[in-house]
Structure formats: structure tokens, C-alpha cells
N, C-alpha and C positions, 0 to 999 in steps of 0.2 A: 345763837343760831348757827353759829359757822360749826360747831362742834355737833349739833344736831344734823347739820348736812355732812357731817362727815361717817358721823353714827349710821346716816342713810343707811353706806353699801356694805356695813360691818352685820348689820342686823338681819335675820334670815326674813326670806321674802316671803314667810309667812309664820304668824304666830304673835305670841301677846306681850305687851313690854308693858308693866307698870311705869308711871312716872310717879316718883315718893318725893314730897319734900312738903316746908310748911305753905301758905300763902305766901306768894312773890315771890319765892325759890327758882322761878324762872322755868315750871313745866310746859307753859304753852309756847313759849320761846325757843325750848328744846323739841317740842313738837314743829312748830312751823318751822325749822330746819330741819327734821328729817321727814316732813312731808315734802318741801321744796327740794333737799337732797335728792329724792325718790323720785321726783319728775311729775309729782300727782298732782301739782298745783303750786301758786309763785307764793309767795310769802305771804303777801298781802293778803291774799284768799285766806289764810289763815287764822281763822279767830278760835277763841276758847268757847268749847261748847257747854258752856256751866248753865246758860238757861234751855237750849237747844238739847243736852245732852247728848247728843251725837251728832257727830258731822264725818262724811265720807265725800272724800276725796277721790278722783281717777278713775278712768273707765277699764282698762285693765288689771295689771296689778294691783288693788286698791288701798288707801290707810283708812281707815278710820279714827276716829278723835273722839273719846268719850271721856266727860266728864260727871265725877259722882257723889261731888262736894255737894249738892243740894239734898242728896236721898238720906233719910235718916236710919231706916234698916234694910235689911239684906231683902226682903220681899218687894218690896219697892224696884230694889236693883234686877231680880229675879225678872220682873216682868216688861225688861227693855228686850227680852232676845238675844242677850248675851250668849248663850249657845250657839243660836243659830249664827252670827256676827262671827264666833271664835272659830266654825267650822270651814267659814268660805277661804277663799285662796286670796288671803290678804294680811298685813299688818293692820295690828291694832291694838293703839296706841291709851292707855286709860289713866285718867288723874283720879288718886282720890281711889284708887281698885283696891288697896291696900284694909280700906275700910271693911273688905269683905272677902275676906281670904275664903272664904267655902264657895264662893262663885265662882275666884279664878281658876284656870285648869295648873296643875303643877307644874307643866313644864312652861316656862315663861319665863322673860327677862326684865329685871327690875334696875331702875336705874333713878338712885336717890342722888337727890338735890340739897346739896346743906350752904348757908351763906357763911363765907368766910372772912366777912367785912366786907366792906361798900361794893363795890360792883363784881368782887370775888366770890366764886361757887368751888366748893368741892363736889366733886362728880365720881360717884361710885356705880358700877355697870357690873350685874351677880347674873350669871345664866343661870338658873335650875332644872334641873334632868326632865 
């Protein structure tokens, strides 16, 4: 969480950040620190929106939180509005986006999560053009 709030002010204040890693890797943990980073909401407000699939956060700058571990193809994902979502003036933050690369738009920041034994992650952060 502390490394997600610190990701907060590095991340541009608008545009698409994959979170990659397997189950438990710790993406919504690194969400709820850079949603709370970002000032959209405390931590606690923060949950994984795996049944919800999306949760938006803040009345200004906004995040949003999508999760896409439940959809099994790309049409499914298609018809949440992921367009409309990528265009507004906000972060947004997707678990599981990975699953559907012709969705996401190219330029985007992906930030994979690997376990590196017991409560250790490695954390890899790629901007793409």
C-alpha cells in the first residue's frame, strides 16, 4: 500500500495503468494505495471490484478500479464502456486488463506484480508510447 501511495504522484493524472500479477500478488493493495495516495478515497473505502467490476472513486480527478478476472472473452469486456471510462479525465486502474490486449489503448502503464517469497513482491512499472 505505501508503495501504491507513493506510485500515486509519479502516475500521470490521467490515463490507463494495468495491474499484471497472479492471484494474491497484491493488485488491489497496490490499488488502494494509489487511490488513497491520490486523495479519491481512505483505504478502507477500497475494495476489489471482482464482482462489482468497477468502482470509481472521487469527485474531481477521479480513479477508477476495474476488475476483469470474472469476464471470460473480450466481448463481454467490450460492453462495460471501457472507451467511454478511458476518455474521461481520470486514472484508471484495471486488474486482469492484460487478458485483453485489443481493448486496451497503447499508451498505458503496466505495472506487474511477481511474489518473491512470503510477504516479498517484485514490482516492475513499463510506460508504453
Amino acid at each position: 500500500m505505501a508503495l501504491g501511495a507513493r506510485l500515486a504522484g509519479e502516475l500521470p493524472a490521467r490515463g490507463v495503468v494495468l495491474l499484471i500479477g497472479n492471484l494474491g500478488a497484491g493488485k488491489t493493495m497496490l490499488a488502494k494505495g494509489i487511490v488513497s495516495g491520490r486523495g479519491t478515497a481512505a483505504p478502507e473505502e477500497v475494495s476489489s471490484p471482482t464482482f462489482t467490476l468497477i468502482h470509481e472513486y472521487g469527485a474531481g480527478p477521479q480513479v477508477y478500479h476495474i476488475d476483469l478476472y470474472r469476464l471470460e472473452e473480450a466481448r463481454e469486456a467490450a460492453t462495460l464502456g471501457l472507451e467511454e471510462i478511458f476518455a474521461r479525465d481520470a486514472l484508471v486502474l484495471i486488474e486482469w486488463g492484460e487478458r485483453f490486449p485489443e481493448l486496451m489503448p497503447a499508451a498505458r502503464t503496466e505495472i506487474r506484480l511477481r511474489d518473491a517469497g512470503g510477504d516479498e513482491r517484485e514490482i516492475e512499472v513499463t510506460t508504453l508510447p
